[in-house]
VOVEX-569759 format. One record per residue: z negated, y, x of N, C-alpha, C in turn. Coordinates in steps of 0.05 Angstrom, whole numbers, padded with zeros to 5 digits, always signed. Last residue first. Layout:
N
ZYXZYXZYX ...
# end
This chain:
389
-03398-01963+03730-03427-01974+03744-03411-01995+03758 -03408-01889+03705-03394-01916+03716-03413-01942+03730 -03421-01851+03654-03438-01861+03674-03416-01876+03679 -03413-01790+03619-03401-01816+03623-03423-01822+03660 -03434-01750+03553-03431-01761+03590-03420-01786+03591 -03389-01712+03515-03393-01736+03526-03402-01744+03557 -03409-01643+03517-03383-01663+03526-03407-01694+03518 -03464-01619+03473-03452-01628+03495-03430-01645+03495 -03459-01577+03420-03457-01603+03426-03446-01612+03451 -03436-01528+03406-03463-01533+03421-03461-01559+03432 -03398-01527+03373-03432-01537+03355-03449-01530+03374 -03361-01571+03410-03357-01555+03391-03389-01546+03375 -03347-01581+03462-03375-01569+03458-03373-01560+03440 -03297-01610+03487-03298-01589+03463-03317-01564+03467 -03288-01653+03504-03294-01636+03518-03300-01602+03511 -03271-01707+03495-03301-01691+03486-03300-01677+03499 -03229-01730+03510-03225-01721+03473-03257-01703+03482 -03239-01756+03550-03227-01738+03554-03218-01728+03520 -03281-01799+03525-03291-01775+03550-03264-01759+03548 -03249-01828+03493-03270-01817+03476-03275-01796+03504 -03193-01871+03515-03194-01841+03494-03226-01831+03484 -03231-01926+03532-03206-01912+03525-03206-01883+03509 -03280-01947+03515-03276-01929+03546-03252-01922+03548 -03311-01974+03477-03301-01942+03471-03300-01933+03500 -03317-02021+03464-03302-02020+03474-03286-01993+03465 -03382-02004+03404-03364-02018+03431-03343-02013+03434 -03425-01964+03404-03406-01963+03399-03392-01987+03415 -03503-01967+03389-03483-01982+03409-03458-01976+03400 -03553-01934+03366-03533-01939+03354-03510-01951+03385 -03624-01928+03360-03599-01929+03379-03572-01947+03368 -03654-01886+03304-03651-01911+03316-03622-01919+03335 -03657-01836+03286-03674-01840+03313-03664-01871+03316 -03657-01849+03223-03665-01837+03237-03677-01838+03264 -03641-01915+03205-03664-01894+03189-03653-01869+03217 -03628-01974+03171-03619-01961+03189-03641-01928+03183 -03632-02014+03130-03659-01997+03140-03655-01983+03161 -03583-02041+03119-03592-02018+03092-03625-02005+03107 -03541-02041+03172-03565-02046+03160-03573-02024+03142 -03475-02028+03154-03486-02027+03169-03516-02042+03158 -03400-02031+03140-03418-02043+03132-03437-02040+03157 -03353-01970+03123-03376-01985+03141-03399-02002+03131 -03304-01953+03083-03340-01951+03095-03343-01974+03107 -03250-01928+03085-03258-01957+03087-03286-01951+03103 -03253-01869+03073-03243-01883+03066-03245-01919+03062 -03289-01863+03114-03294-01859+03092-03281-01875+03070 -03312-01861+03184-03305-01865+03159-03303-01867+03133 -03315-01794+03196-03301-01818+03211-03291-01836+03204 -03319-01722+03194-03323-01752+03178-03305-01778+03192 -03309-01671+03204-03322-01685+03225-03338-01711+03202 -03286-01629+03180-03271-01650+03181-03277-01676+03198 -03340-01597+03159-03333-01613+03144-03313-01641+03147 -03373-01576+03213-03348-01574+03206-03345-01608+03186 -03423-01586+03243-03428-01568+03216-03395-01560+03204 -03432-01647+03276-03420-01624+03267-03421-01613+03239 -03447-01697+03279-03463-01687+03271-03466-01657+03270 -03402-01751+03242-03412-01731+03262-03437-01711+03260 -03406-01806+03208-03402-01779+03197-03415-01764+03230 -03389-01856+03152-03403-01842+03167-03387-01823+03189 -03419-01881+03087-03398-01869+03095-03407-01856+03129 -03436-01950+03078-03441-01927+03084-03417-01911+03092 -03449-02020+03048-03420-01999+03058-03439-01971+03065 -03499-02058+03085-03488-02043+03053-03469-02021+03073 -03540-02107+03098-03529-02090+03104-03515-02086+03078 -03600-02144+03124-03584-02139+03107-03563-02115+03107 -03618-02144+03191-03616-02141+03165-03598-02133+03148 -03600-02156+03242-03606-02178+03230-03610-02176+03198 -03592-02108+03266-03563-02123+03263-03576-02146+03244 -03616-02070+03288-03628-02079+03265-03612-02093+03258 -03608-02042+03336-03627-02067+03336-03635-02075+03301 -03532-02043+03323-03560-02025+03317-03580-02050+03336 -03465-02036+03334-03485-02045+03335-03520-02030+03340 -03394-02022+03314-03421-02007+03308-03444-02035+03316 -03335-02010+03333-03345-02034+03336-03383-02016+03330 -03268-01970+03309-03301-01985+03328-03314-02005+03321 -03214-01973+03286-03248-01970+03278-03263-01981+03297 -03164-01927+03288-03181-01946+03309-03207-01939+03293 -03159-01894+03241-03128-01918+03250-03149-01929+03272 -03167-01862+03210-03184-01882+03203-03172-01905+03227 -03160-01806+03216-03132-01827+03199-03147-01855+03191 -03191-01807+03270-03170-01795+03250-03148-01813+03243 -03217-01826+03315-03222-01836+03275-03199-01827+03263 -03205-01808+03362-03193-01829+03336-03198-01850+03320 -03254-01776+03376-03220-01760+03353-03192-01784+03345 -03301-01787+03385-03291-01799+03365-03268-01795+03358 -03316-01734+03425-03310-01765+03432-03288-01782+03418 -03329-01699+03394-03347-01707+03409-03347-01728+03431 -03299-01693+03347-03311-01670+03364-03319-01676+03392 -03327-01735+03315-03293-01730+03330-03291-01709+03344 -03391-01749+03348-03369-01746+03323-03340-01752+03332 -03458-01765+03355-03418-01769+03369-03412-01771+03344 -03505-01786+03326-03505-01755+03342-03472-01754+03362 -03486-01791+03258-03484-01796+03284-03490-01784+03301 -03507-01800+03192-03487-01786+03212-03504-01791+03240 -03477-01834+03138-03494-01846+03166-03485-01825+03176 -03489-01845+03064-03483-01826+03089-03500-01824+03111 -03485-01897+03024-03507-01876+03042-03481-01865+03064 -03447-01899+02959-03455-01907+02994-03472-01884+03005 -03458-01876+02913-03451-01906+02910-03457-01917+02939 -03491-01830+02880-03487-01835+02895-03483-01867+02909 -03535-01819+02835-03509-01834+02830-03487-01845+02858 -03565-01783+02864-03578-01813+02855-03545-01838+02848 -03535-01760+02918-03544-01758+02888-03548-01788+02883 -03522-01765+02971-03520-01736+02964-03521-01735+02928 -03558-01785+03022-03543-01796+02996-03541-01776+02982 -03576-01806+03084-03571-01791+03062-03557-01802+03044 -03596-01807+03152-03583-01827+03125-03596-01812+03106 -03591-01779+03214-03598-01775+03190-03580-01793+03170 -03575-01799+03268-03593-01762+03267-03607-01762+03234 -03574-01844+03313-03569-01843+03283-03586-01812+03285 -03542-01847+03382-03564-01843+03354-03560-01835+03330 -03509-01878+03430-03523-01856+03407-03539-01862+03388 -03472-01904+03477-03502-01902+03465-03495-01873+03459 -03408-01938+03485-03420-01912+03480-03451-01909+03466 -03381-01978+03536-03386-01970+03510-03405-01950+03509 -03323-02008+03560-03341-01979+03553-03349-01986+03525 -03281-02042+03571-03298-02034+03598-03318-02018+03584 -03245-02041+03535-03266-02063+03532-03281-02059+03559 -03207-01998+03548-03228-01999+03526-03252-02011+03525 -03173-02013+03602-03203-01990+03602-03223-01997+03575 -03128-02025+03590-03138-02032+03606-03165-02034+03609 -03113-02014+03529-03121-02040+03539-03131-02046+03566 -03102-01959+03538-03130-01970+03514-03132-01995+03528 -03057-01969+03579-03088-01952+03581-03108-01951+03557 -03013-01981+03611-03031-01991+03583-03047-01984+03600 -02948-01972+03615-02969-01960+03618-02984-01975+03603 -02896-02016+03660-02918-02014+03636-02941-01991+03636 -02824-02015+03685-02863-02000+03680-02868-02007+03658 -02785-02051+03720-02798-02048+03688-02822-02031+03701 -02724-02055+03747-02757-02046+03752-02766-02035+03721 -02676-02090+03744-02695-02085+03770-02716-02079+03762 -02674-02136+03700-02679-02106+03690-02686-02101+03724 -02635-02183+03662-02652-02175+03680-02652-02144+03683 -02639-02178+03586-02639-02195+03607-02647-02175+03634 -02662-02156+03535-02640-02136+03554-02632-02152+03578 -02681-02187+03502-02665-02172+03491-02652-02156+03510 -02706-02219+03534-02692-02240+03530-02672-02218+03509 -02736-02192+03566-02719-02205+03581-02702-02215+03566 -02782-02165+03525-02763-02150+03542-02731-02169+03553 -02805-02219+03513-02785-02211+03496-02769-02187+03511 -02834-02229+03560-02805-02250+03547-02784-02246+03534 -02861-02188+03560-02852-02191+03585-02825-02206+03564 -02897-02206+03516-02878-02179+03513-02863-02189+03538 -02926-02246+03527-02896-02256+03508-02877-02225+03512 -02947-02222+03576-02923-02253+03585-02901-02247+03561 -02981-02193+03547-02964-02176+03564-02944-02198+03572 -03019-02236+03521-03003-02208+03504-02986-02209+03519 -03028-02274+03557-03014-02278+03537-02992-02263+03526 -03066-02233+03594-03047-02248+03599-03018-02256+03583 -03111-02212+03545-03082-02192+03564-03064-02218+03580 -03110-02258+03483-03121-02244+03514-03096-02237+03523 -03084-02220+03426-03088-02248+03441-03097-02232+03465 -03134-02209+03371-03116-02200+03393-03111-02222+03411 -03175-02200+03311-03161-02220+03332-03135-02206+03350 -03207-02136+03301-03192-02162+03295-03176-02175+03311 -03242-02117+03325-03254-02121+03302-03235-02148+03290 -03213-02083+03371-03231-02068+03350-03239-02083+03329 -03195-02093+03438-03209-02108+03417-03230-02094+03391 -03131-02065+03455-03165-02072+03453-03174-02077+03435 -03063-02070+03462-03086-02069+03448-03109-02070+03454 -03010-02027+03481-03025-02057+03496-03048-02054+03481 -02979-01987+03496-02992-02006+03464-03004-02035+03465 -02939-01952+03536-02966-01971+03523-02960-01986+03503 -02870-01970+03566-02898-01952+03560-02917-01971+03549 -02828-01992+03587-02834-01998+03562-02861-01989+03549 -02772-01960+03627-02812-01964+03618-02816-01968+03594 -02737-01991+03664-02738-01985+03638-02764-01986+03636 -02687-01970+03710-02708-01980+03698-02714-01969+03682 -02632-01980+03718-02645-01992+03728-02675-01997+03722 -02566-01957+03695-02590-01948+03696-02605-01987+03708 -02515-01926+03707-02522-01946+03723-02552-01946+03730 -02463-01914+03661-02489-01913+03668-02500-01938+03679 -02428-01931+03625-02420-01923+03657-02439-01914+03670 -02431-01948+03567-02410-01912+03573-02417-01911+03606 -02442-01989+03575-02412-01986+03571-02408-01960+03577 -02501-01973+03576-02489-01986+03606-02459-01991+03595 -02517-01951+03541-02499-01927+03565-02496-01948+03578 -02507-01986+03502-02485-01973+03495-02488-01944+03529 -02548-02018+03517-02524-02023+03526-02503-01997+03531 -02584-01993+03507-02589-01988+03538-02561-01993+03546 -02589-01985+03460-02583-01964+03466-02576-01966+03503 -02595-02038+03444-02567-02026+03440-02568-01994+03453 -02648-02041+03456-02628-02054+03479-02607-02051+03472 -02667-02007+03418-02676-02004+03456-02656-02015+03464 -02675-02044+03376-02670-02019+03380-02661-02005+03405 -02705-02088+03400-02680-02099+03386-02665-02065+03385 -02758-02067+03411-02737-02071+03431-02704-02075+03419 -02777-02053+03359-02768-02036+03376-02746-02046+03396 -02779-02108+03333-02753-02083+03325-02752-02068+03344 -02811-02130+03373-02788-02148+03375-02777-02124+03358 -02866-02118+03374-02854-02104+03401-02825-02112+03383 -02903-02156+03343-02907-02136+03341-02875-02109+03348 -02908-02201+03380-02886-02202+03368-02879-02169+03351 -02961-02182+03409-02936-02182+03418-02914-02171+03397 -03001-02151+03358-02986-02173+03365-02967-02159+03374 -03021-02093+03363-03036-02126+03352-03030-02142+03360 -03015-02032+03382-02994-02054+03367-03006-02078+03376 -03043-01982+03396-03053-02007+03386-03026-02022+03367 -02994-01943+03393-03018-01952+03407-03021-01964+03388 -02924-01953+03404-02940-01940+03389-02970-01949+03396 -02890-01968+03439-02880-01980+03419-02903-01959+03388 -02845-01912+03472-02872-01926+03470-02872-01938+03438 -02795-01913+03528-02807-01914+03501-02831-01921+03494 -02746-01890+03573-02776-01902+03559-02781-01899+03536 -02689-01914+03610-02706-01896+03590-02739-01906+03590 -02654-01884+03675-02669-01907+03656-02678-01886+03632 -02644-01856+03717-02647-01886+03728-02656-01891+03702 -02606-01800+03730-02616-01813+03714-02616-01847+03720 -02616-01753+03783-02615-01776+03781-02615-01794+03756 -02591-01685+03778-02610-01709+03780-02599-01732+03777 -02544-01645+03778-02557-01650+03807-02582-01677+03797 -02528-01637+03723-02548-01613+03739-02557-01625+03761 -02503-01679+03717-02489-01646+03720-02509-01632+03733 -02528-01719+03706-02522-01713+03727-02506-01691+03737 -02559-01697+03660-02576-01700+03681-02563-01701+03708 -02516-01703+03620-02524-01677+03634-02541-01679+03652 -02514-01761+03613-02487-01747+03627-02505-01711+03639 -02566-01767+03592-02557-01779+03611-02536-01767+03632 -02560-01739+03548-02569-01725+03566-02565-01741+03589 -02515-01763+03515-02514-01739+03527-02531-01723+03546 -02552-01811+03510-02533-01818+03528-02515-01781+03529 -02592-01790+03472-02602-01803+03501-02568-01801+03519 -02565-01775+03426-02570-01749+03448-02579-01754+03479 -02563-01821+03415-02540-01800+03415-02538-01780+03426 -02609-01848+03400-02599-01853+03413-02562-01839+03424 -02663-01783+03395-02643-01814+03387-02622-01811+03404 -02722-01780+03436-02696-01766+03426-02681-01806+03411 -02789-01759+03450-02772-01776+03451-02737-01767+03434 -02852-01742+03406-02836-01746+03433-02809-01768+03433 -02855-01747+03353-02865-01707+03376-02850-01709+03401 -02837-01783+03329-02828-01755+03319-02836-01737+03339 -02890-01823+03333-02865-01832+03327-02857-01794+03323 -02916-01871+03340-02926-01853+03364-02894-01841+03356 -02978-01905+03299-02949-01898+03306-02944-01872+03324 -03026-01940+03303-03023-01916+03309-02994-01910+03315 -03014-01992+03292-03033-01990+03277-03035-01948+03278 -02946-02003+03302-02971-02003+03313-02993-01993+03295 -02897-02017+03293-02908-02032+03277-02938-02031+03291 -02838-01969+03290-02863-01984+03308-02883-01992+03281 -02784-01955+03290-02793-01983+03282-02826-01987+03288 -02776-01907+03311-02770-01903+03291-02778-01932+03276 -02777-01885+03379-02784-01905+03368-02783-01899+03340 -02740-01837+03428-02755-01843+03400-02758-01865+03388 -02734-01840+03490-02727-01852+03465-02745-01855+03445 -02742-01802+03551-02756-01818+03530-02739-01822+03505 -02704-01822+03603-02696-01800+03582-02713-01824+03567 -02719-01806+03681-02715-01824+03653-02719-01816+03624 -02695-01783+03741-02706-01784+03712-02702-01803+03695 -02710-01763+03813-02700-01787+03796-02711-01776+03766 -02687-01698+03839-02703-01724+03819-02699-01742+03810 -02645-01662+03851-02646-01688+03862-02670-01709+03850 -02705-01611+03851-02675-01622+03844-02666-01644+03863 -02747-01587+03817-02753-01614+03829-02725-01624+03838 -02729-01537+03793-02757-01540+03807-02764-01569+03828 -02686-01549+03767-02681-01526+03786-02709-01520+03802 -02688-01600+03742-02662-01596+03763-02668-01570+03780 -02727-01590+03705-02734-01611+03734-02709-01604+03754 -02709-01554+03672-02737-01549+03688-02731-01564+03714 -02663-01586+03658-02663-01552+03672-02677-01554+03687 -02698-01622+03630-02684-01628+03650-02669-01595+03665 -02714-01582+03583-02729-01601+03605-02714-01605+03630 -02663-01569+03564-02684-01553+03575-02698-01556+03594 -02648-01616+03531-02634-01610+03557-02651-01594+03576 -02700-01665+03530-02678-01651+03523-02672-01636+03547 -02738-01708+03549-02720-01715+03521-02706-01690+03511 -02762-01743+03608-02753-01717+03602-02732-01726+03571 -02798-01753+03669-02787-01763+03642-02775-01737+03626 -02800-01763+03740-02805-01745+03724-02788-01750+03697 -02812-01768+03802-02800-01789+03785-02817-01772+03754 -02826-01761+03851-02801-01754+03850-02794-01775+03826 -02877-01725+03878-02876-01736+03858-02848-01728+03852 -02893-01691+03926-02884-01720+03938-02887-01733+03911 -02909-01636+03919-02933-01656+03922-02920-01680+03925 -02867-01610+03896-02877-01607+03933-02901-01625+03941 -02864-01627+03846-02851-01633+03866-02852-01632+03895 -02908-01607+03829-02914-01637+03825-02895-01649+03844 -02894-01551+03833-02919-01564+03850-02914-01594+03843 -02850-01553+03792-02843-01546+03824-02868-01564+03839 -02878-01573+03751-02853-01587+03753-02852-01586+03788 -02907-01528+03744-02914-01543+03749-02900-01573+03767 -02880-01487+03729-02887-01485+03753-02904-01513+03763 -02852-01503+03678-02836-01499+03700-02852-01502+03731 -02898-01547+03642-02895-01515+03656-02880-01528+03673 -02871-01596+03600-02880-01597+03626-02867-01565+03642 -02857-01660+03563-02871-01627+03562-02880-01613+03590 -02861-01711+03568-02839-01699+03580-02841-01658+03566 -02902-01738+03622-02901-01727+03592-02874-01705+03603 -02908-01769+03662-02892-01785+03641-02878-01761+03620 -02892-01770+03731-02893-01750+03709-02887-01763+03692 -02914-01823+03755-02889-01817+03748-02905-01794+03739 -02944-01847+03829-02943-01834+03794-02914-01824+03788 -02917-01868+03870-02938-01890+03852-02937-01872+03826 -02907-01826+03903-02888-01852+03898-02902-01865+03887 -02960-01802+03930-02945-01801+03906-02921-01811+03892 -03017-01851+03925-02992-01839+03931-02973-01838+03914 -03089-01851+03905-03059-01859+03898-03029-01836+03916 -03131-01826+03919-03123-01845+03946-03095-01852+03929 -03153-01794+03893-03172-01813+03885-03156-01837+03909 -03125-01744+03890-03156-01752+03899-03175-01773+03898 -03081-01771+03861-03079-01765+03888-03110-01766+03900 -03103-01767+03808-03087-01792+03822-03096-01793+03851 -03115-01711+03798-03142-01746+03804-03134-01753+03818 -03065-01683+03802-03085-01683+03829-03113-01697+03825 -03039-01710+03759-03041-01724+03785-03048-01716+03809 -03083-01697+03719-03078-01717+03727-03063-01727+03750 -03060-01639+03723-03089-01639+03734-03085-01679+03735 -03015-01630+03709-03012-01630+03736-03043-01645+03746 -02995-01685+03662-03010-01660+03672-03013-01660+03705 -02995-01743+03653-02989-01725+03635-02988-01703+03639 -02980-01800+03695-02994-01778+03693-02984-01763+03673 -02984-01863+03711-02972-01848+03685-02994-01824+03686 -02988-01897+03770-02994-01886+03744-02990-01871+03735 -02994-01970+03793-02987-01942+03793-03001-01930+03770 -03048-02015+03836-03039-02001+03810-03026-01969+03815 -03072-02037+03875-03036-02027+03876-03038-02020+03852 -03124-02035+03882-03121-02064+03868-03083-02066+03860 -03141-01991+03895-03143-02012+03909-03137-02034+03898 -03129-01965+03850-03112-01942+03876-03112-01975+03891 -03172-01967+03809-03147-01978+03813-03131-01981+03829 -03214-01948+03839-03211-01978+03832-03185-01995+03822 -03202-01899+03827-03206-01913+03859-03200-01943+03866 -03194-01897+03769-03183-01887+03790-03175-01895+03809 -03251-01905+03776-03228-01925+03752-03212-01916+03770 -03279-01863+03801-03285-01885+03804-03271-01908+03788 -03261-01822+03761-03258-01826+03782-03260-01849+03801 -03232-01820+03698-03260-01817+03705-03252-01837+03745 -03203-01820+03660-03196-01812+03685-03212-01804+03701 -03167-01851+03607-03195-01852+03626-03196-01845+03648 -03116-01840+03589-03151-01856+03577-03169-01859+03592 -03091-01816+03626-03102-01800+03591-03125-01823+03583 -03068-01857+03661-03096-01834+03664-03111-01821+03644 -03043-01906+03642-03045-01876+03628-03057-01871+03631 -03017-01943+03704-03044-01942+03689-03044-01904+03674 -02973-01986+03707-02963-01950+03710-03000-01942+03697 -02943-02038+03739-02965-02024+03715-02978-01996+03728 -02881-02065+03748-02905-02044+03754-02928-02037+03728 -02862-02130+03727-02867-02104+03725-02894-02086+03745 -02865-02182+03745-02860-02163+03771-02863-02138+03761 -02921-02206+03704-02901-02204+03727-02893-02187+03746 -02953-02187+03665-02931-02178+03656-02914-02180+03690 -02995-02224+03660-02974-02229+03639-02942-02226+03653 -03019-02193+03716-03016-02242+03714-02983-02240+03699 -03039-02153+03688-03012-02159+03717-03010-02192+03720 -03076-02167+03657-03042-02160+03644-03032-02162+03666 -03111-02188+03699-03096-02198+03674-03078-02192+03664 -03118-02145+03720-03115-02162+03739-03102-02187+03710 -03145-02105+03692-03115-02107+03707-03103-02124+03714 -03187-02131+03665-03161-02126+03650-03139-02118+03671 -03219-02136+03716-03211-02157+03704-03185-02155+03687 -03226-02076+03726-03211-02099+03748-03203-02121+03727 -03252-02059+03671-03220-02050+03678-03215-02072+03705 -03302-02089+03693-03292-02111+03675-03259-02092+03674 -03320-02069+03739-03314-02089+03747-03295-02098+03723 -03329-02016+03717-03314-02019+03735-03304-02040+03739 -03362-01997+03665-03353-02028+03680-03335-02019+03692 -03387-01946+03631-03363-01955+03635-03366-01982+03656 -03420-01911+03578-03420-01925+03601-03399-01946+03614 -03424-01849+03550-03406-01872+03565-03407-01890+03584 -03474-01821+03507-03457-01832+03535-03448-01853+03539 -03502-01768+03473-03484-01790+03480-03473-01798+03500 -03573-01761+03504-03546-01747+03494-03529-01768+03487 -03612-01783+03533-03617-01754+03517-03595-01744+03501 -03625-01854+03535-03610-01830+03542-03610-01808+03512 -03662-01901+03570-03654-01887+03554-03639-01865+03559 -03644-01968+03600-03639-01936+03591-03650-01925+03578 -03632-02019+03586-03652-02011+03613-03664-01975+03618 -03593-02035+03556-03614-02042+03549-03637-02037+03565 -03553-02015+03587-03559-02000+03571-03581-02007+03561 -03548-02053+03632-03549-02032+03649-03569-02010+03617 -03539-02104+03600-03560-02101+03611-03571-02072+03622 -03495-02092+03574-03513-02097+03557-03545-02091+03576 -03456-02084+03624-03461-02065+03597-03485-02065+03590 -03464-02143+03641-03473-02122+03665-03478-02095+03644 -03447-02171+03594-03475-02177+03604-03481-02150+03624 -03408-02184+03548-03411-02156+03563-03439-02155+03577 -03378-02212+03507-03394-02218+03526-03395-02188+03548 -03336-02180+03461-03332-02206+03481-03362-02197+03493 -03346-02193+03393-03350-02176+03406-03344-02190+03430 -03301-02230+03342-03330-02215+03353-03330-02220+03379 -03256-02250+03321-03260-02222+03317-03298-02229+03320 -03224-02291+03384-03230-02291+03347-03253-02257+03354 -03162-02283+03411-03188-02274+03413-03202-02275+03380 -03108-02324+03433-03122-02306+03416-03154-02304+03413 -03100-02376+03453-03099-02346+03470-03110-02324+03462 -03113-02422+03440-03095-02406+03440-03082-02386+03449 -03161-02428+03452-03147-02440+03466-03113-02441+03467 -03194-02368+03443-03195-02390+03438-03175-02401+03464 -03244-02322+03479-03221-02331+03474-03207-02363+03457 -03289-02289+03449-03292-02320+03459-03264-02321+03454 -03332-02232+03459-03309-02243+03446-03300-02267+03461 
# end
């Protein structure tokens, strides 16, 4: 993918020479991940250009493969843990614990406690309960109360499971400090894969009446995590991470002015365009002469890796050695004996009409969300391997 001079990325593939080469050198018995270490450095090191003094909080949930990890630990990256098991990576991987937050605000009592005796004093939280948890397992914590997004203009909306409106934020605010915690702030996520910056501008416009209305009601909040949605490159124009993360940066500032301490999580965008995935075509079919598209199934499904196909909302990037011939819509398809293991269908896939059986199928910038989605074995079907390099 060839940045222009704009900033924006026109829609094919970026340059991936150490990838291309390490995979074109291979074969492999199963599906696998092969990941760049060097090229997540590059994306960090880019959005941290954009996004200034913010912290970048890296979402372990996309990739928590060890060596990313390490690589981040050395380059000061913090990070957004979901689980206790993410931040004993963190930790095993050399991050301190003043560096991870607890993001998810779901979270075993006992865990709450261990995350606390482990030197993690910064923990999210969207009702009262929660905050119970953290006051009588973690007490004296700093917290920040997630906010429901209700505007998001992301290709994947992140909208109703997590987060509270703005009515209950500034009641829990006041209850956080009844029970002995700290409240320093909110978060929000605009929704994954949001395209364009400008993308960000209802949410925030949303966000900054809420931040006001506790900074009138007497709240002396300080930071604000503006979570993911930092994009990767699936097919259509994106501006480069610099760009992206600056105009968001601008627009944060210019709807809430100065802020002591911003977090960013981005984790499709850091990691995606680091990975890509070798497989195999298992079988092309057509289930009657009348039959309008071929059916491609895959040896990686949603089962397998793939689980966001669902909805159709991230389409991949498909490359064969047959890229030069002619091509035709196909529907395609896992290689699970469960019916819901279809990828796409809705909007088919243009591939080569001689695609056949046995021929190596390339996924691109699949190093976000596909290894920790495969862990299933649903079928038999081995996890996803993953290689780093």
């Amino acid at each position: 993918m060839i940045a222009s001079t704009a900033g924006a990325q026109a829609p094919v593939r970026v340059a991936t020479p150490k990838l291309d080469a390490y995979v074109a050198g291979r074969e492999f018995d199963k599906p696998t991940l092969v990941i760049d270490c060097d090229r997540v450095e590059e994306q960090y090191t880019a959005l941290k250009a954009g996004l200034g003094h913010a912290d970048i909080h890296y979402a372990v949930k996309a990739n928590p493969a060890k060596p990313v990890l390490e690589r981040l630990v050395q380059l000061g990256s913090h990070f957004d843990a979901a689980s206790r098991g993410e931040i004993e990576m963190c930790i095993a991987a050399g991050a301190h614990p003043d560096t991870i937050s607890y993001g998810n605000t779901i979270k075993r009592a006992a865990d709450v406690a261990w995350a606390h005796g482990a030197g993690i004093t910064l923990f999210a939280a969207d009702a009262e309960e929660e905050l119970d948890k953290i006051a009588e397992h973690a007490p004296g914590a700093n917290v920040y109360i997630r906010l429901i997004v209700e505007t998001s203009e992301a290709d994947w909306p992140l909208t109703r499971k997590f987060g509270c409106d703005a009515g209950l934020a500034l009641v829990l605010l006041d209850y956080a400090k009844e029970v002995g915690l700290v409240p320093v702030g909110f978060s929000f996520h605009v929704g994954s894969q949001t395209r364009r910056a400008e993308m960000w501008a209802p949410t925030l416009d949303q966000m900054a009446e809420i931040w006001k209305a506790a900074k009138d009601a007497g709240h002396d909040l300080t930071l604000l995590n503006i979570g993911g949605g930092f994009p990767a490159f699936y097919g259509e124009a994106i501006d480069t991470p610099t760009v992206y993360a600056s105009r968001v940066i601008a627009l944060v500032e210019e709807k809430f002015g100065h802020i002591p301490r911003i977090m960013a999580e981005p984790g499709r965008g850091m990691v995606a365009e680091a990975g890509v995935i070798a497989c195999e075509v298992m079988l092309v079919s057509r289930k009657s002469d009348r039959d309008v598209h071929r059916w491609v199934y895959l040896s990686i499904g949603r089962f397998s890796g793939l689980a966001e196909t669902e909805g159709e909302a991230i389409r991949y990037q498909f490359e064969t050695d047959r890229d030069g011939d002619a091509t035709g819509p196909c529907i395609m398809a896992g290689p699970s004996c469960d019916s819901a293991d279809v990828l796409y269908e809705k909007r088919p896939m243009n591939l080569p009409l001689t695609l056949k059986a046995g021929d190596r199928v390339l996924i691109r910038n699949t190093g976000a969300y596909t290894s920790t989605y495969s862990s299933v074995c649903f079928n038999g079907f081995p996890p996803l391997d993953v290689v780093v390099i």
